[in-house]
C-alpha positions as CSV (number, residue, x, y, z in Angstrom):
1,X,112.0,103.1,17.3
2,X,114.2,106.1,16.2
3,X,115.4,108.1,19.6
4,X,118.7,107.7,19.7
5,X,119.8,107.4,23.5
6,X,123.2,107.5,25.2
7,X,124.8,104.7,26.8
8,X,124.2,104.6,30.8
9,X,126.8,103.7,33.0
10,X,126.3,101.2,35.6
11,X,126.0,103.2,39.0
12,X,123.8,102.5,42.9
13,X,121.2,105.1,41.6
14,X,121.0,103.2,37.8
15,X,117.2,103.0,38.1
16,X,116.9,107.4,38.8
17,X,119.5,107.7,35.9
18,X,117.0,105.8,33.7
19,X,114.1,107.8,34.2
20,X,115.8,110.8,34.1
21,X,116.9,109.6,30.8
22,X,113.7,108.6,29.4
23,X,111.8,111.5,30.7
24,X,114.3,114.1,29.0
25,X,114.1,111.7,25.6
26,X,110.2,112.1,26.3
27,X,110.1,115.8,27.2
28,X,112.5,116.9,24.2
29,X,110.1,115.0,21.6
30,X,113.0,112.6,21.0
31,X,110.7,110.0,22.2
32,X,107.4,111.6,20.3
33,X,103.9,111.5,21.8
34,X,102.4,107.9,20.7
35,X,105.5,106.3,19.7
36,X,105.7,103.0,20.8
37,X,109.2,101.1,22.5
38,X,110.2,97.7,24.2
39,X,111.5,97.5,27.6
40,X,114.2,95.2,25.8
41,X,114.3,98.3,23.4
42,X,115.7,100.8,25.6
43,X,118.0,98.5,27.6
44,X,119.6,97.8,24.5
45,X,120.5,101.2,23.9
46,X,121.1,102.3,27.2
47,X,123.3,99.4,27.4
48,X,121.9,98.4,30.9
49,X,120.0,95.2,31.8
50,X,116.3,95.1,31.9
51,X,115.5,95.5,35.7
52,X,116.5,99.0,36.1
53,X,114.8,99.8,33.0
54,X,111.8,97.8,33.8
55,X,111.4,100.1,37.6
56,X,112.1,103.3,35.0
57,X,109.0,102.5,33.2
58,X,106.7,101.7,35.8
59,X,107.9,105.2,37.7
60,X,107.2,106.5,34.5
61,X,103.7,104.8,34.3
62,X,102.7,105.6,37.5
63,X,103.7,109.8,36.6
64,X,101.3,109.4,33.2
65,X,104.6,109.8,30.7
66,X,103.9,106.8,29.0
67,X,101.2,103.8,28.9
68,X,101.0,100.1,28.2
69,X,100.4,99.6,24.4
70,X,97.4,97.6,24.8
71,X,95.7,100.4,26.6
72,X,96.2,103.1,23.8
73,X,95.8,100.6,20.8
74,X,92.6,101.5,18.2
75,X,90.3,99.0,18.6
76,X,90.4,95.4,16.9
77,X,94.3,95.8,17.4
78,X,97.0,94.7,19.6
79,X,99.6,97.0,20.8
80,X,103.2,95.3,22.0
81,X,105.0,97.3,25.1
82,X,104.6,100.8,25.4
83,X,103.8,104.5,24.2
84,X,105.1,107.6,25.3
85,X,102.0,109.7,26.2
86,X,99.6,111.3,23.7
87,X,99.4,115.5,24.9
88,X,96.2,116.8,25.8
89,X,95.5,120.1,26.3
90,X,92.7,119.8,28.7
91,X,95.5,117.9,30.6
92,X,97.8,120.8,30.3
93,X,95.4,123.1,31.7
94,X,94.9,120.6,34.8
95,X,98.5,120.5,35.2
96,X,98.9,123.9,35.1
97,X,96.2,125.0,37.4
98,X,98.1,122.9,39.9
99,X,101.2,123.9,39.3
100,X,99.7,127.9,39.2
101,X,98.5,127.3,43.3
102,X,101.7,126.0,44.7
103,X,103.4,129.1,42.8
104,X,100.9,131.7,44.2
105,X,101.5,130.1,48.0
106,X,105.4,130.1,47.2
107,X,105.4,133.3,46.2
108,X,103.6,134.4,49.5
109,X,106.1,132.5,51.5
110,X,108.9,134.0,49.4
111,X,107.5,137.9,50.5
112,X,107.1,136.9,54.0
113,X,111.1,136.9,54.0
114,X,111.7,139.9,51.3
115,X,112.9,137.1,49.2
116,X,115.5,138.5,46.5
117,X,115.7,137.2,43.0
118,X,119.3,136.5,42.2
119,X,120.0,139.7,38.9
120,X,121.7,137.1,36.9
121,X,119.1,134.6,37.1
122,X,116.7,137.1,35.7
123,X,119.4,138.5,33.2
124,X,120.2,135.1,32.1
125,X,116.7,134.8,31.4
126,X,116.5,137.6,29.2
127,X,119.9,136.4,27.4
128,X,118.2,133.1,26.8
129,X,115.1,134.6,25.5
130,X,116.7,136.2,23.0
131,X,118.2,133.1,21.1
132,X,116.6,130.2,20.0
133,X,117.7,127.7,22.3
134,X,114.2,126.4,23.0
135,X,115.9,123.9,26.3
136,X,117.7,127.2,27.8
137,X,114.2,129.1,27.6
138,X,112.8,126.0,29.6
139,X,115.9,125.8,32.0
140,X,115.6,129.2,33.1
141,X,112.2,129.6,33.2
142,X,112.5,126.2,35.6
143,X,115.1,128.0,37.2
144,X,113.5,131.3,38.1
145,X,110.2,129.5,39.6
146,X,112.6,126.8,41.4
147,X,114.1,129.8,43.3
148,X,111.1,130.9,44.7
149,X,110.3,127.4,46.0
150,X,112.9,127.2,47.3
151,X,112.6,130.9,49.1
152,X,109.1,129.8,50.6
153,X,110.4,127.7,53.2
154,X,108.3,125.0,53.0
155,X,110.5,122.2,51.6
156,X,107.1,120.0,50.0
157,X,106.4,122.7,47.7
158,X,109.5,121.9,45.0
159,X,109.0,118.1,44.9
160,X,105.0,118.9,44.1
161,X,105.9,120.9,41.6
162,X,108.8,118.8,39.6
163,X,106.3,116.1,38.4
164,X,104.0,119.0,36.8
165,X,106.8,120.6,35.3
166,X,108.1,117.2,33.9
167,X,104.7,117.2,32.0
168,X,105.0,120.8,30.7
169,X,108.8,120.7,29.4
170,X,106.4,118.9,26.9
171,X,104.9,121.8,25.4
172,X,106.5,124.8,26.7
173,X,107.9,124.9,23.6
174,X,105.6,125.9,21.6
175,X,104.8,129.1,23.9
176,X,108.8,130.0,23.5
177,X,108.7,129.7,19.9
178,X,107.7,133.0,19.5
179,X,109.7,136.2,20.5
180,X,107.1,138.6,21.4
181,X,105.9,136.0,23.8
182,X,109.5,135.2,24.9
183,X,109.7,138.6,26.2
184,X,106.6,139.2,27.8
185,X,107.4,136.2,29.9
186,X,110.4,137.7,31.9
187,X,108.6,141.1,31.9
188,X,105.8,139.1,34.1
189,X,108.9,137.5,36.1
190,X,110.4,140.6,36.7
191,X,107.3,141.8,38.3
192,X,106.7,139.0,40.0
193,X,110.3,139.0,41.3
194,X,109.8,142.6,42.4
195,X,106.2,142.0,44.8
196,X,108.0,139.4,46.0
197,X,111.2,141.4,47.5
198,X,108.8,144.2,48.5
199,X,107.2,141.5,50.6
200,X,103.8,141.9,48.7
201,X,102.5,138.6,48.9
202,X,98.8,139.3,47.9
203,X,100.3,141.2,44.7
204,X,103.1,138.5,44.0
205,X,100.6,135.6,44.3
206,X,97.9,137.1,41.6
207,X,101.3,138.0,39.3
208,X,102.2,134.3,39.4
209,X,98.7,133.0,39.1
210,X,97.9,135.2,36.2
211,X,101.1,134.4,34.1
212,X,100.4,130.6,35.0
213,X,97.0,131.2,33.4
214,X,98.4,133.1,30.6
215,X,100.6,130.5,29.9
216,X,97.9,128.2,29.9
217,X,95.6,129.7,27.6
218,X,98.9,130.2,24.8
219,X,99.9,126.5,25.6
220,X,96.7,125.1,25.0
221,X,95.5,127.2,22.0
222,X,99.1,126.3,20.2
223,X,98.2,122.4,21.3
224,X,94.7,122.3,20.3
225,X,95.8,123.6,16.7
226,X,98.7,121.3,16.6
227,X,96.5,118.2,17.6
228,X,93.7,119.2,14.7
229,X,96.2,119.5,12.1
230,X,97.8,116.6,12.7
231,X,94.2,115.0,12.5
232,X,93.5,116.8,9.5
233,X,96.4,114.8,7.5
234,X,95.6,110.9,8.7
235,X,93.6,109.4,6.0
């Protein structure tokens, strides 16, 4: 095991503080897709004892971030403890389908009430696009979609949507990488942003829909040639 994790302070909420943890380690590639770890592993280096870490991983089990070793071993072998999650873009696309209808009915929510996006959210936005800061593109694109949630109204629409996005800070990387596509995502957010405040729900929900599929298709495509190249070079 080679993620290097920070020491965890003991606290009530020690068992949240551990996934959280682990599922940043897992959704920054420190822990890698397929790499394996002990429960007595990560308490080690969280400096924590093994019960909080042991409710951590079953959370984390139960959300499909990691699996039991044995499950995901080739065949003929044994597998000891766990393995962060392989990425799979047919999974993606699931997740983002999903995560594309509860922004389209947030977004109608949001015009109902003329919802207006916050200028320096969307200006922020720009700013992070335009460096190379890969986890500030993530945060404010999280940022910009958690507002509208949180405009709708409807206070089951945000925790829906956090367990989706935890699986596509995986990958949303990828998209960012490249600057052209950077760009075009907070022209679409702008737009989206503007039907929205206009109260034009039918026009603010197809906006989000479409860049959710959009996002999809470049996710995916990256993946898929990620995932065959990385075939390509096992003996």
């Amino acid at each position: 095991m080679t993620a290097q994790l920070l020491r965890i302070e003991s606290t009530p909420d020690l068992v949240d503080r551990v996934y959280q943890t682990l599922l940043d380690a897992i959704s920054d590639g420190s822990l890698a897709p397929g790499q394996r770890f002990t429960q007595e592993e990560i308490a080690a280096q969280l400096a924590v004892s093994r019960q909080p870490v042991l409710q951590a991983l079953r959370a984390l089990k139960n959300d499909g971030f990691v699996l039991d070793a044995n499950a995901s071993a080739a065949p003929g072998t044994r597998g000891r403890g766990l393995v962060v999650a392989p990425l799979d873009a047919t999974w993606m696309r699931n997740v983002y389908a999903v995560r594309g209808a509860l922004d389209a009915l947030a977004a109608r929510l949001a015009a109902t009430a003329r919802f207006r996006m916050d200028p320096h959210l969307i200006a922020q936005g720009r700013k992070a696009a335009r460096g190379r800061n890969v986890k500030a593109m993530v945060d404010a694109d999280m940022a910009f979609h958690s507002a509208i949630y949180a405009a709708s109204g409807n206070p089951l629409i945000e925790p829906s949507a956090r367990l989706h996005w935890g699986h596509l800070r995986r990958v949303m990387g990828a998209v960012l990488q490249q600057a052209r596509q950077r760009e075009a995502v907070w022209d679409e957010h702008e737009a989206i942003a503007a039907a929205i405040a206009a109260g034009d729900g039918n026009t603010a929900a197809c906006l989000i829909e479409q860049h959710s599929r959009e996002a999809s298709d470049n996710l995916a495509a990256r993946l898929e040639h990620v995932l065959k190249r990385t075939q390509g070079d096992k003996p």
